[in-house]
C-alpha positions in Angstrom: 0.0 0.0 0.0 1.9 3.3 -1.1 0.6 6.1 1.0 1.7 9.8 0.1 1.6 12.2 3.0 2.7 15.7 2.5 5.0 15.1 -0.3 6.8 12.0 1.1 5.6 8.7 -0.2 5.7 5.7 2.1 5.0 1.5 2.5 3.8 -0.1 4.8 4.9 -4.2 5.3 4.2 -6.5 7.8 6.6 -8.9 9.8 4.9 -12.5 10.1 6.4 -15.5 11.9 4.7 -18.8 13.6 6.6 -17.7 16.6 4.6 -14.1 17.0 1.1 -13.5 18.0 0.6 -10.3 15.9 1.9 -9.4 12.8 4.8 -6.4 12.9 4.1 -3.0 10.7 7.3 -1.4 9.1 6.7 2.0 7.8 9.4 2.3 4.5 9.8 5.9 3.9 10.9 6.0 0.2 13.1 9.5 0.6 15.6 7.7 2.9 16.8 5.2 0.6 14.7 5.3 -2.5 17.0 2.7 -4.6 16.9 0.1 -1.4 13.2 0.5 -0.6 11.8 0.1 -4.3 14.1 -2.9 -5.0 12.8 -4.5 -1.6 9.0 -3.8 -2.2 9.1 -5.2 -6.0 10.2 -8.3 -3.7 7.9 -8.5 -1.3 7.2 -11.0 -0.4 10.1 -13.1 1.0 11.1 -15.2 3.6 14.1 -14.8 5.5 16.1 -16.2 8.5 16.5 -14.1 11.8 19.9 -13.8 13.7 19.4 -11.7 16.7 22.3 -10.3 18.4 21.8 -8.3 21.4 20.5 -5.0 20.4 19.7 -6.1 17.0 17.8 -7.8 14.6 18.8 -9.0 11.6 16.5 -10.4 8.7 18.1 -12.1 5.5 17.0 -10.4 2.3 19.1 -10.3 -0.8 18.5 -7.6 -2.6 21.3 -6.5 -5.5 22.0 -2.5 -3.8 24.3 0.2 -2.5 25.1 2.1 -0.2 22.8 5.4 0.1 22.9 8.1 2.3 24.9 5.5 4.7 24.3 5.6 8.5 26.2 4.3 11.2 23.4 5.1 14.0 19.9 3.7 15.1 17.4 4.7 17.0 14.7 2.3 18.8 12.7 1.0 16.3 14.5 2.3 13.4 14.3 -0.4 10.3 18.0 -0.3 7.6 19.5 -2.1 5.2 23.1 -3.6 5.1 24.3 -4.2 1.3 27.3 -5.5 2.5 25.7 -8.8 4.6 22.6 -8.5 2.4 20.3 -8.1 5.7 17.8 -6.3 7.1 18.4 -4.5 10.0 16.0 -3.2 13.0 17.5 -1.8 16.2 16.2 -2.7 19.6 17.6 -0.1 20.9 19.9 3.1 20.4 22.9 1.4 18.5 26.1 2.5 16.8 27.3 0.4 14.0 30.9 -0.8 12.5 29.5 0.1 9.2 27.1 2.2 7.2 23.8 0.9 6.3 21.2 2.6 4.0 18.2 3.5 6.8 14.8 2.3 5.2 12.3 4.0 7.9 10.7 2.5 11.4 8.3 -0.5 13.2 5.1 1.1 13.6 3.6 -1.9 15.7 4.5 -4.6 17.0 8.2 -3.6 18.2 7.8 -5.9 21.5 6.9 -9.3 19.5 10.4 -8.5 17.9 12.0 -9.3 21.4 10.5 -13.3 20.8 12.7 -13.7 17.8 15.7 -15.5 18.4 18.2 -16.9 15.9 17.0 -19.6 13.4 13.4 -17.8 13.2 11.5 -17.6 9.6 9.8 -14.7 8.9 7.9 -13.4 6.1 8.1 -9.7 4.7 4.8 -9.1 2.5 3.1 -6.2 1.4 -0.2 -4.6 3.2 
């Protein structure tokens, strides 16, 4: 679902997993990394692996990409996208990075069901 909101088009995707009770929304905000975030929605959907690490969540999606407008820093909640391990990124909490990543937008809902994913974890990334 492409919403546009004063000038700044977004998506929204959900998060889906056996091991969650509600599905997680992702708000993509298409000015942040506009290369990253179309070539992930013309994806959607896919199924990746999880690998959680302690203030971060990682999510496998292989997308072919580069870096834009790289960041090193997360907030809570904040959603990004690592070309160089090919993964999703979401930030549990405020986190500082050993590299740049391109940052994609933010979890709407559902940011404590992230905390149940542990390592191994499917998940599915689909459109609204």
């Amino acid at each position: 679902m492409r919403n546009r909101s004063e000038g700044i088009e977004k998506y929204l995707i959900y998060i889906k997993s056996d091991s969650l009770l509600n599905k997680i929304s992702i708000e993509l905000i298409r000015h942040l990394s506009p290369i990253t975030i179309e070539r992930l929605y013309r994806h959607l959907p896919m199924v990746g692996m999880v690998v959680r690490d302690s203030n971060l969540l990682y999510i496998s999606a292989p997308l072919d990409t580069r870096l834009e407008k790289p960041r090193n820093r997360l907030k809570k909640g904040f959603v990004a996208y690592s070309p160089a391990k090919k993964m999703l990124l979401i930030a549990l909490d405020d986190i500082r990075l050993n590299e740049s990543v391109n940052s994609l937008g933010r979890v709407v809902s559902g940011l404590d069901e992230l905390i149940k994913l542990r390592t191994g974890n499917m998940v599915r990334l689909e459109r609204i």
